[in-house]
PAMI-120146 format. One record per residue (C-alpha): residue in three letters; z, x, y. Coordinates in steps of 0.2 Angstrom, whole numbers, plus 2048, in hexadecimal, padded with zeros to 3 digits. Each point is the difference from the previous one (the first is absolute). Layout:
<recs>
ALAZXY/...
</recs>
This chain:
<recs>
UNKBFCB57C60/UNK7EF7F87FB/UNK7F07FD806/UNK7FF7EF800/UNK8127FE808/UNK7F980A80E/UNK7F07F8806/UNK806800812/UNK7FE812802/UNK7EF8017FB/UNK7FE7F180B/UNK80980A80E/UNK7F480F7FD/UNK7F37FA80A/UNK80980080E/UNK8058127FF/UNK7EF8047FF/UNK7FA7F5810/UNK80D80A80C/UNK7F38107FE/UNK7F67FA80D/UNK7F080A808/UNK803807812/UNK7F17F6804/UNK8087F17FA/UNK810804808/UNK7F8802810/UNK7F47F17FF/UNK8067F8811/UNK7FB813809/UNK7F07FF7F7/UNK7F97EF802/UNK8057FF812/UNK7F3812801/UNK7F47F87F4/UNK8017F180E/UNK7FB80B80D/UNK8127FB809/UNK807811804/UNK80E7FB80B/UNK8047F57F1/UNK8008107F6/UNK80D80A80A/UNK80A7F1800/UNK8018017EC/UNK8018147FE/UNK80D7FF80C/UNK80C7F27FB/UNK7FC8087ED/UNK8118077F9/UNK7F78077F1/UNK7F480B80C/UNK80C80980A/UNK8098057F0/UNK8008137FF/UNK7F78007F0/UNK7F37F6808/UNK802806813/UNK7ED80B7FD/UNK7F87F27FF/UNK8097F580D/UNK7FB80E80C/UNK7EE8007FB/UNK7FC7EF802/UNK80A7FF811/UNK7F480D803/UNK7F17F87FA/UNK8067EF808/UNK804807814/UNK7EE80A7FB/UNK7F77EE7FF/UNK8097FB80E/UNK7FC80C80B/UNK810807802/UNK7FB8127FD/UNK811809807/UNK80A7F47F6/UNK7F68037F2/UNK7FF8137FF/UNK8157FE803/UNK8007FA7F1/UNK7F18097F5/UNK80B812808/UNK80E7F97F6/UNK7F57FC7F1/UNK7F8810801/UNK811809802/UNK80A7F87EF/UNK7F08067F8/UNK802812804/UNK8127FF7FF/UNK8027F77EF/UNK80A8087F1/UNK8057FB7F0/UNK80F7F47FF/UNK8098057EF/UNK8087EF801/UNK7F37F5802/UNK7F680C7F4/UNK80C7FC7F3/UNK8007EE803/UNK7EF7FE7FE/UNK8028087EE/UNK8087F17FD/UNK7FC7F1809/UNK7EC802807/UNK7F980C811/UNK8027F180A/UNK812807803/UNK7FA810809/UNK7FC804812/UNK7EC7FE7FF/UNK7F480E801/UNK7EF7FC809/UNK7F28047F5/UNK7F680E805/UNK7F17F380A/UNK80E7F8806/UNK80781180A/UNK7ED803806/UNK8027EC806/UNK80E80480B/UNK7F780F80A/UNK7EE7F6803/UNK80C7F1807/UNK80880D80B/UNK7F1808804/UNK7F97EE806/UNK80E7FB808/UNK7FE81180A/UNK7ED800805/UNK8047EC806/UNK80F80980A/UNK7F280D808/UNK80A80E7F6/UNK7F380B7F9/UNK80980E7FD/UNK80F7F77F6/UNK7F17F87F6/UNK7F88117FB/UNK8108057FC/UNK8017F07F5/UNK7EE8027F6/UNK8058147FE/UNK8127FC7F5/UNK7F57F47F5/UNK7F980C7F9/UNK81180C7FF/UNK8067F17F8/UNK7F48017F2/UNK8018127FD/UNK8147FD7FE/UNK7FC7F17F6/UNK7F58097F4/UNK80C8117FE/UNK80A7F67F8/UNK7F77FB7F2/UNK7F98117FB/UNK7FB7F97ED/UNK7FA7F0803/UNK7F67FF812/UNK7FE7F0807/UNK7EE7FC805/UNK8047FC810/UNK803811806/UNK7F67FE811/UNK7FC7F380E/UNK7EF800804/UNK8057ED80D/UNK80D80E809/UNK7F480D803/UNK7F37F5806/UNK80D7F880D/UNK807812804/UNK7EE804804/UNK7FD7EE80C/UNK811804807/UNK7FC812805/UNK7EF7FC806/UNK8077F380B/UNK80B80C809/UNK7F180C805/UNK80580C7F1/UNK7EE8007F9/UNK8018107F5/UNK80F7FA7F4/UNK7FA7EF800/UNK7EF8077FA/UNK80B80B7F0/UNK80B7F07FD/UNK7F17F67FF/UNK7FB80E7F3/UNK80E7FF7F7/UNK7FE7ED7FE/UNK7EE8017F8/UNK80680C7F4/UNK80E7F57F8/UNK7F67F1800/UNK7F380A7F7/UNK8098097F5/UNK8107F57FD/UNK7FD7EC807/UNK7F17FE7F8/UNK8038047F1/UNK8117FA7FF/UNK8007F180A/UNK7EE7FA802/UNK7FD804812/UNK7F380A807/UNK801809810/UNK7FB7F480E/UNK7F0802808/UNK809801810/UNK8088107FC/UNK7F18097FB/UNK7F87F9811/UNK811807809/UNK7FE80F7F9/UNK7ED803804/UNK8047FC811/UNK81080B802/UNK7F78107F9/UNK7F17FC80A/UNK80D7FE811/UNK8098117FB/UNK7F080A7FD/UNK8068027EB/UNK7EE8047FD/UNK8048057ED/UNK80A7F17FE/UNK7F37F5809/UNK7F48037F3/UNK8098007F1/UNK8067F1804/UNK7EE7F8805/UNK7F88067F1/UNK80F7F97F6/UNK7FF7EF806/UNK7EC7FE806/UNK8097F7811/UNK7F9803812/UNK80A7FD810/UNK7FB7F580A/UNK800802815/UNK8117FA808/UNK8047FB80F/UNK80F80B809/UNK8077F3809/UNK8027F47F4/UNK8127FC7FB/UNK8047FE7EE/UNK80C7F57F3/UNK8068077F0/UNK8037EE7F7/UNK80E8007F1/UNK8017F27F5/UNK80D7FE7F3/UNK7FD7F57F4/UNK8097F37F5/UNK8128087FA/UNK80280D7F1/UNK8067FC7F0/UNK8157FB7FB/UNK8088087F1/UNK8047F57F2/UNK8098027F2/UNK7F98037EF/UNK80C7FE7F2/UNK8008027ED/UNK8107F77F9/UNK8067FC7ED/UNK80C7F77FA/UNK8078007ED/UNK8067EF7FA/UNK8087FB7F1/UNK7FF7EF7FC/UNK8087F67F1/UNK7FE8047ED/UNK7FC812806/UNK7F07FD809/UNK7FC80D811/UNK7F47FF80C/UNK7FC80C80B/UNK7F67FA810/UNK7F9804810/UNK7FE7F080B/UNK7F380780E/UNK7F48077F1/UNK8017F27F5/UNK80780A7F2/UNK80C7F77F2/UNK80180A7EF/UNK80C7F57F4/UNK80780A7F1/UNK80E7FE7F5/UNK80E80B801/UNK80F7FB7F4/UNK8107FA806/UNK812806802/UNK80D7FC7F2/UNK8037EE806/UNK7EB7FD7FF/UNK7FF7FE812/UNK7F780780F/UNK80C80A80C/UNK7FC7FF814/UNK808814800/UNK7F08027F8/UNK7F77FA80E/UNK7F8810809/UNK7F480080E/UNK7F580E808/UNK7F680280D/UNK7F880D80C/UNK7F77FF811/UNK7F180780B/UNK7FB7FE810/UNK7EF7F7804/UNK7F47FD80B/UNK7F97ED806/UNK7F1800809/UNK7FE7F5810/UNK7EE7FE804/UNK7FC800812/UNK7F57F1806/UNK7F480A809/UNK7F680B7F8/UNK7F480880E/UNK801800812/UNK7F580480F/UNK805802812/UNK7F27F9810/UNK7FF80580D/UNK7F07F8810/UNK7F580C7F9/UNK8058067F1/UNK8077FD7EE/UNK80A80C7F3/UNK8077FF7F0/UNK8118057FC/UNK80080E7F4/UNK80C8027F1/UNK80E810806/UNK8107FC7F6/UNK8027F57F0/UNK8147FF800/UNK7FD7F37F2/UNK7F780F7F4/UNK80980D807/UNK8127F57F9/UNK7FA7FF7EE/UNK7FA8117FD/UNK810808809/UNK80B7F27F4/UNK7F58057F2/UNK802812803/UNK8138017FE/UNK8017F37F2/UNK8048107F6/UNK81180380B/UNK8047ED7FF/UNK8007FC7ED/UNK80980F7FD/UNK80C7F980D/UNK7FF7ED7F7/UNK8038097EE/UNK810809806/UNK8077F0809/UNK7FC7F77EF/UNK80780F7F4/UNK80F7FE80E/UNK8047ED7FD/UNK7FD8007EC/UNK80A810800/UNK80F7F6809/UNK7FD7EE7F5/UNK80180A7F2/UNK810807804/UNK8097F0803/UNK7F97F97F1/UNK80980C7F5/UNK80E7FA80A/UNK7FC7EB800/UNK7F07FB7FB/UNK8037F180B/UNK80280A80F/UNK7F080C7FA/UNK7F57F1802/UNK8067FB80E/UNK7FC810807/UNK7EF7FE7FA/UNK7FE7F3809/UNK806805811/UNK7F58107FD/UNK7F17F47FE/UNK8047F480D/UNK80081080D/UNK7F28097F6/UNK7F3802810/UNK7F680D808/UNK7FF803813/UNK7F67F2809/UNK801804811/UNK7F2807809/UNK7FB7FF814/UNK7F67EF7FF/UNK7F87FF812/UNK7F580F7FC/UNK7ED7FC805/UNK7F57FE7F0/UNK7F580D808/UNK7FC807810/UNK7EB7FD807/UNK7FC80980F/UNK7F180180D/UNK7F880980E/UNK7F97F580E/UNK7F8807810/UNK8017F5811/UNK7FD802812/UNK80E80280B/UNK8097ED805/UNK8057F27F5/UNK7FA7F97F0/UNK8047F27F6/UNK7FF8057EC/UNK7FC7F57F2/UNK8098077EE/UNK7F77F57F5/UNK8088007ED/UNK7F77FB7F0/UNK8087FA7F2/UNK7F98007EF/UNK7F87EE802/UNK7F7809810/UNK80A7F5809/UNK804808811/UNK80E80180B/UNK800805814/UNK80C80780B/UNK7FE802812/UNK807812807/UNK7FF804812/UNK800812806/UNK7FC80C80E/UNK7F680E7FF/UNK80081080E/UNK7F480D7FF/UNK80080E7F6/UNK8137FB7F6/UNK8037F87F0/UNK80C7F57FA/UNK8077F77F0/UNK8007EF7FC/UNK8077FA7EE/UNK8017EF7FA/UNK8097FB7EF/UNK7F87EF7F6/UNK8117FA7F8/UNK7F77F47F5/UNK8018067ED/UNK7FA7F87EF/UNK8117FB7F4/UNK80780E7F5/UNK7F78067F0/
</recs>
């Protein structure tokens, strides 16, 4: 069997390589259709999708329904489907079968595990879809398992900590969800909480600052609960004085979510050994650009042997960003205009929890890879033919785990806006980079005294880099 006599295969090879697809690209009609802003459209392709009701991919079916009813305003339909989510996270074991398929093929094969923002994700969804529903008390309960969540996340990696060990975003929602229904005093120590781990762990980490609206929140609830100590400490820390507010005003706590958080690609280094006529090999890498001739000698007959043909190749997951279009925001109001502050960056908080297990994934990619040479180089002893064959079906399903939840905001503004009791018309005025601006009309009403939340998600991304 010779090289030249077998040019089909490598011809073929291709093809093998093509049928590892990204989940992204996989679920192109689901994603364009929410890139489209056409959410009905959207359900429509999660649901007719055989692929996403698989049971290795059922996690992620579940949190998009969730996301998708969230959008749509069907809060009880979503959270039906989030509890299920929520539920296969808790409950999920390790599946010796598919474990030991994954040796050998790729971890697209196994049931997916949600990545540890992702898990967070599913509770603030909750947590919304509760507040819209008037359930305070389930939405404490909501921002208070985020941070068990973590804690459980983190005990298990005792030697390598991931850097996201705490949710600043939770504790400042657990604190405007507290203080909403009347509970001042742990509003006031959640509120606390969020200062110190944006201090102490988002800004250094993730580039976000604590948000002059939580300093001002917390001025104003030490003030209100006679924390005289805490009052001070906190007005010296800042240099912030409170201004005079009226009691009968009514209040929206605005959340945008902007643009969509980043989708896994995959980021593979293959090689393959060729040996051509006369003894000549060249071992090559297409995607880097890399062709090494050299000669090799030849078998007895003075020709090049396609048993000879070996190919290796091993596989890590990657992030590609998604730029939101809209880079700053600000919400009107008749008499008054704020800027949407910065609280969660789900994009930077994605690459530095991908980063930080890079260590447990390559040493996952190596042992797949020792697996599948292991195996060739067993068959070749038996056929050489067979051996590189082999290699090529290991090649061809050479790939790390692509699938991510992709209807994640980019990041998550909030703001505070004070309004007399009756209703308003708000302007959301977005800025792109170009300062272009965009305007969205929102209607609310306002009673005395109470607060409500008002979110709105800009769908409108940059393409993928």
């Amino acid at each position: 069997m010779r090289l030249k006599n077998h040019f089909w295969l490598i011809v073929f090879l291709p093809f093998l390589l093509s049928s590892c697809a990204t989940y992204y690209q996989n679920s192109i009609r689901f994603q364009q259709s929410v890139l489209n802003g056409d959410l009905e459209g959207a359900r429509k392709a999660l649901s007719s999708d055989k692929s996403a009701t698989q049971r290795r991919n059922q996690l992620l079916y579940l949190m998009n329904a969730g996301w998708v009813n969230h959008a749509t305003g069907n809060y009880s339909e979503s959270n039906i489907a989030l509890n299920k989510a929520d539920n296969m996270i808790e409950d999920q074991v390790k599946n010796l079968g598919s474990e030991a398929l994954a040796l050998v093929t790729n971890p697209m094969v196994k049931p997916y595990k949600a990545e540890d923002f992702e898990k967070v994700m599913v509770n603030y969804y909750k947590a919304l879809n509760y507040i819209n529903l008037r359930n305070w008390e389930d939405a404490l309960v909501e921002c208070r398992r985020i941070n068990i969540r973590l804690n459980e996340i983190n005990d298990k990696y005792p030697k390598n900590k991931n850097r996201y060990a705490n949710d600043a975003f939770a504790n400042l929602m657990m604190g405007l969800i507290y203080e909403t229904s009347g509970d001042n005093n742990n509003a006031f120590i959640a509120y606390r909480n969020a200062y110190d781990v944006y201090e102490k762990l988002y800004t250094p980490e993730f580039g976000i600052s604590p948000p002059y609206q939580l300093k001002m929140d917390l001025l104003r609830l030490a003030k209100k609960l006679s924390f005289v100590d805490q009052y001070d400490f906190y007005h010296n820390k800042f240099g912030l004085s409170l201004p005079e507010e009226n009691t009968t005003d009514g209040e929206v706590i605005f959340l945008w979510q902007n643009g969509f958080g980043p989708v896994k690609a995959n980021n593979a280094i293959s090689f393959a050994v060729v040996k051509g006529e006369g003894g000549l090999v060249t071992f090559t890498n297409a995607d880097m650009g890399i062709s090494f001739p050299y000669y090799a000698g030849t078998d007895k007959d003075g020709n090049s042997d396609l048993g000879d043909l070996s190919f290796t190749s091993v596989a890590f997951p990657k992030y590609l960003v998604r730029p939101p279009l809209y880079t700053a925001a600000t919400i009107k109001s008749e008499t008054d205009s704020v800027k949407l502050e910065l609280a969660e960056d789900v994009n930077a908080i994605a690459l530095k929890t991908l980063h930080d297990r890079m260590l447990r994934e390559i040493s996952n990619s190596l042992l797949r890879m020792a697996t599948k040479k292991a195996m060739e180089q067993a068959t070749r002893k038996q056929n050489k033919y067979a051996g590189t064959l082999l290699s090529i079906i290991n090649m061809a399903t050479e790939t790390a785990d692509t699938r991510n939840w992709q209807t994640l905001p980019f990041s998550i503004s909030y703001a505070r806006l004070k309004l007399p009791a009756g209703k308003h018309k708000l302007i959301l005025q977005a800025m792109n980079q170009s300062s272009s601006a965009n305007q969205q009309t929102i209607e609310v009403e306002v009673k005395p005294g109470e607060k409500q939340f008002v979110e709105f998600h800009h769908l409108e991304t940059l393409p993928l880099r």
